[in-house]
C-alpha positions in Angstrom: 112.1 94.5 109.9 111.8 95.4 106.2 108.7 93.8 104.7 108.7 93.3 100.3 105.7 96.1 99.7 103.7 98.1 102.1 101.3 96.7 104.8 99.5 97.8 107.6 102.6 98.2 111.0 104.9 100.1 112.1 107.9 98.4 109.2 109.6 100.1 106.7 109.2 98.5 103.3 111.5 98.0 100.5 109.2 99.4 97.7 106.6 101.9 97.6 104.3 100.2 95.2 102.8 96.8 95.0 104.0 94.8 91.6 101.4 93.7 89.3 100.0 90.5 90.3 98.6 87.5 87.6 95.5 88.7 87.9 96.4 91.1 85.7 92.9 92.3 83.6 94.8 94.1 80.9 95.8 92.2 78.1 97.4 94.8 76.0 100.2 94.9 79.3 100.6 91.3 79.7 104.0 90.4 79.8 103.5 87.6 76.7 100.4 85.6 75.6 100.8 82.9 77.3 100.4 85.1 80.5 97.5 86.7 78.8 95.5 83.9 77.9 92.4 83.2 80.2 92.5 86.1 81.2 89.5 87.6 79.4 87.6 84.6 79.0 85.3 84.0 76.0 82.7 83.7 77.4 79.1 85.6 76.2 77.3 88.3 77.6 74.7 86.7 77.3 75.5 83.1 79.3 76.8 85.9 82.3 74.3 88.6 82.2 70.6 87.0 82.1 67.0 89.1 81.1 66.5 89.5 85.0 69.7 91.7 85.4 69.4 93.1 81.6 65.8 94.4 82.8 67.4 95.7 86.5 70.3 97.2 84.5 67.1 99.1 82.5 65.8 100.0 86.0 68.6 101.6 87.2 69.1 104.0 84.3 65.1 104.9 84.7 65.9 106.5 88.0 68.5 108.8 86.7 68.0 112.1 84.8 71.2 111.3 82.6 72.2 107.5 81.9 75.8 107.7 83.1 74.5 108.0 86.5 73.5 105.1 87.0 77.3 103.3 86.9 78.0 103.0 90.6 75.3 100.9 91.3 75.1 99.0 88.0 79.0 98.2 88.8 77.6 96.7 92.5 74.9 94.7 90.5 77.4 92.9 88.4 79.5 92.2 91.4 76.1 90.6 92.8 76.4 88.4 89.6 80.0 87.6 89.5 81.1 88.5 92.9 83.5 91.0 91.1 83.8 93.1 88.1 84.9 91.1 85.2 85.8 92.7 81.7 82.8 91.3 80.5 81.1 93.4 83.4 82.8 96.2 82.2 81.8 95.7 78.7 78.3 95.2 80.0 78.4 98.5 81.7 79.7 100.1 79.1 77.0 98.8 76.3 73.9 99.7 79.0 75.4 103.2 79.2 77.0 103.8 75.8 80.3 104.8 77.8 83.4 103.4 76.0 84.9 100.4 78.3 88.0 102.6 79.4 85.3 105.2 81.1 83.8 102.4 83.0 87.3 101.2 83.8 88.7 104.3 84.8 85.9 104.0 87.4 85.8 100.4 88.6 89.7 100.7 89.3 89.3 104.3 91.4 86.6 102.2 94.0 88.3 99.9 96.2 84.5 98.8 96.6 84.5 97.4 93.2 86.8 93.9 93.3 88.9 93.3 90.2 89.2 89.2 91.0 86.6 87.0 92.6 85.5 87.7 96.3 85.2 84.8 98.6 80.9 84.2 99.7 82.3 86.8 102.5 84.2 89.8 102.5 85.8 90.2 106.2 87.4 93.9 106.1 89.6 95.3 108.9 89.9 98.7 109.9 94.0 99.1 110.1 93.2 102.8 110.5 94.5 104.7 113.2 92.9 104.3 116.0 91.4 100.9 115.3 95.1 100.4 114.9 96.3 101.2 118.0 93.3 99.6 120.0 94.6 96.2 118.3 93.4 96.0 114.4 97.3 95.8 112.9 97.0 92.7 115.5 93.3 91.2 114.2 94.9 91.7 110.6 97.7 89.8 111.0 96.2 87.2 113.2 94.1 86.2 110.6 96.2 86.3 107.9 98.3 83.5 109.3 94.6 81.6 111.0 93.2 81.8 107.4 96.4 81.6 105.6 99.5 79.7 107.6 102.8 81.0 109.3 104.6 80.4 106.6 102.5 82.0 103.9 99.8 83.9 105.5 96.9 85.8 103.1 97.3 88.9 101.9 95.2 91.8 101.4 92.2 90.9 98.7 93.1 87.4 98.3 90.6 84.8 99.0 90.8 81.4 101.6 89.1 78.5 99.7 87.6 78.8 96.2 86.4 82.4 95.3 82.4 82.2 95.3 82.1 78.9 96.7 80.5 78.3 100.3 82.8 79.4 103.2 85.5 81.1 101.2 86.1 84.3 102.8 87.9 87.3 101.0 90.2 89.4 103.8 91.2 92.9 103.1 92.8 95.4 105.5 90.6 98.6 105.1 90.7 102.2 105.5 88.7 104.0 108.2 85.0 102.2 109.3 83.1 105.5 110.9 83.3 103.5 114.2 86.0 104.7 116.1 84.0 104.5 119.3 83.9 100.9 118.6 87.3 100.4 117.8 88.7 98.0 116.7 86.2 97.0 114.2 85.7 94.5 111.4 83.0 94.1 108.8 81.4 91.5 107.1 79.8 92.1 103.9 79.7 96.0 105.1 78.0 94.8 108.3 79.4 96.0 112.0 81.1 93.6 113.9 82.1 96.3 116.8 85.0 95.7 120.2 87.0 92.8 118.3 89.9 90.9 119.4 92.0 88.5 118.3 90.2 85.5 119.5 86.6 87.3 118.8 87.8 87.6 115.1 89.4 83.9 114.5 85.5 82.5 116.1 83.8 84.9 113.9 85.7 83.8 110.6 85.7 79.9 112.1 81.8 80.3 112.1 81.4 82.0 108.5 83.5 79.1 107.1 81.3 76.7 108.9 78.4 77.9 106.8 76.8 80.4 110.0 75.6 83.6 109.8 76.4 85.3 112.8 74.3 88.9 114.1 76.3 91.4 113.5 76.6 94.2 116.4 74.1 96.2 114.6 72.4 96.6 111.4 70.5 94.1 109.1 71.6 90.6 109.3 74.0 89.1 107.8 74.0 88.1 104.0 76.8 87.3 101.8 79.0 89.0 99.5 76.6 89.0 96.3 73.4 89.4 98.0 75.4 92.7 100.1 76.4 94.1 96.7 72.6 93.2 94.9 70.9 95.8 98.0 74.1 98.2 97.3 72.9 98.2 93.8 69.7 99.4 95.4 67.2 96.0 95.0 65.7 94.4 98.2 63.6 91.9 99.3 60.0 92.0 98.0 58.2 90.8 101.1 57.7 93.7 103.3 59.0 91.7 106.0 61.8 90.5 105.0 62.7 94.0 103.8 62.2 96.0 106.6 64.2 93.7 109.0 66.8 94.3 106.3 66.9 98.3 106.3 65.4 98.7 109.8 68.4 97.3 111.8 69.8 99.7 114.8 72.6 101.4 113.1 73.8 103.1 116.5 75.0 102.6 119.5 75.0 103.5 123.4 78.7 105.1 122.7 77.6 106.5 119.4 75.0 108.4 121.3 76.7 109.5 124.5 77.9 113.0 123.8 74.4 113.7 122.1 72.6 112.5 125.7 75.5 114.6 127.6 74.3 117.5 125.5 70.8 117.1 126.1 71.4 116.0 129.5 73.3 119.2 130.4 71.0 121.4 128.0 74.2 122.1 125.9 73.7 123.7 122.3 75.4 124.6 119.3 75.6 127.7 119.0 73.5 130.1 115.8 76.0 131.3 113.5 76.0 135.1 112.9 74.8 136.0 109.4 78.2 137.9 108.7 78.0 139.6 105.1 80.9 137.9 103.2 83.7 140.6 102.4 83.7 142.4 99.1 86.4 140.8 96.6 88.4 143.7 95.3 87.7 144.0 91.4 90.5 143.5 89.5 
């Protein structure tokens, strides 16, 4: 089988390269401008970008010897406005860090973190990686493409079932490797462990996030959505102590995580000391 553009399996596709979708942020390479319009809407700074996130914005570049630093997470804090990163995040960016808009640009497009069209309230990512692959994530990806999409026209990779933002739409990608290959296969919501999946596991666990429920992820804090996930990645929590600790204290590891440490300890196995070998002499030239 020869699929249109690449995806995740074993099929040969016709194209190497994925063709520019209508989502298109550029207008300069719109094909005309009727394609164009809309899509930079008019739409102030101000109306988007209140004093609250002007004065965070403010608080981010305080913890950084050299402004430009703090683009990462300002990028994450507009996507906890917007639920992605708009052109008028960009600009915004941009103006807070007196970059030009192609600098911030040339680094919103290199993340796949950072979403160039509205995320659904949840972002369910799939590890299609290799072993998550092989223990049965090409199948989870493809089973809920067609469970949140149809047979006939099941949802791609970044695109959104229901209205992006709205309660219950859910975003699906297909990601690169998780850091939980002892877990395989695994799936995250909002960056949150979801570990052992299947395919049924997978359909409840998006059937219950549409339905408004939170469910506890494997491990970690609990479970938020998209925006309030990118607000802490921007590196603002909770003010009651609380609240904030049962958000950053969450067991992040597991029993398999630890095993070959407890074999190790178990068995009184160590690393062994490097020798302090004097590096050779470089011949002068």
């Amino acid at each position: 089988m020869t699929t249109a553009v690449p995806e995740p399996g074993p099929n040969y596709s016709a194209t190497t390269h994925a063709a520019a979708g209508p989502d298109t942020d550029a207008v300069a390479i719109a094909p005309d401008p009727e394609v164009a319009a809309g899509i930079i809407t008019e739409t102030p700074l101000e109306d988007i970008f209140d004093a609250d996130i002007h004065a965070k914005a403010q608080d981010l570049i305080a913890r950084y010897p050299m402004s430009r630093s703090a683009l990462l997470p300002m990028l994450h804090l507009v996507q906890s406005v917007q639920g992605y990163v708009s052109q008028e995040g960009i600009a915004f960016c941009a103006k807070q860090l007196d970059l030009s808009d192609a600098e911030v640009s040339a680094v919103a497009t290199f993340y796949t973190m950072y979403k160039r069209r509205p995320c659904g309230e949840h972002l369910v990512s799939v590890c299609t990686n290799t072993l998550c692959a092989a223990m049965g994530g090409d199948a989870i990806y493809k089973k809920l493409q067609t469970h949140l999409g149809s047979e006939e026209n099941p949802l791609g990779h970044n695109e959104t079932a229901g209205t992006p933002n709205e309660p219950g739409s859910i975003t699906l990608e297909h990601a690169e490797c998780l850091a939980a290959c002892d877990l395989a296969p695994v799936i995250q919501v909002n960056y949150e462990y979801f570990d052992n999946q299947t395919e049924d596991k997978a359909v409840a666990l998006v059937d219950a996030l549409q339905a408004g429920k939170k469910p506890a992820p494997t491990r970690g804090a609990p479970l938020t959505n998209f925006k309030g996930a990118e607000l802490q990645l921007a590196g603002f929590f909770p003010e009651d102590e609380r609240t904030y600790r049962k958000d950053v204290d969450g067991p992040s590891q597991a029993v398999e995580t630890l095993r070959g440490a407890k074999l190790a300890q178990e068995r009184g196995w160590v690393a062994p000391v490097a020798s302090d070998v004097p590096l050779p002499e470089v011949e002068k030239k």
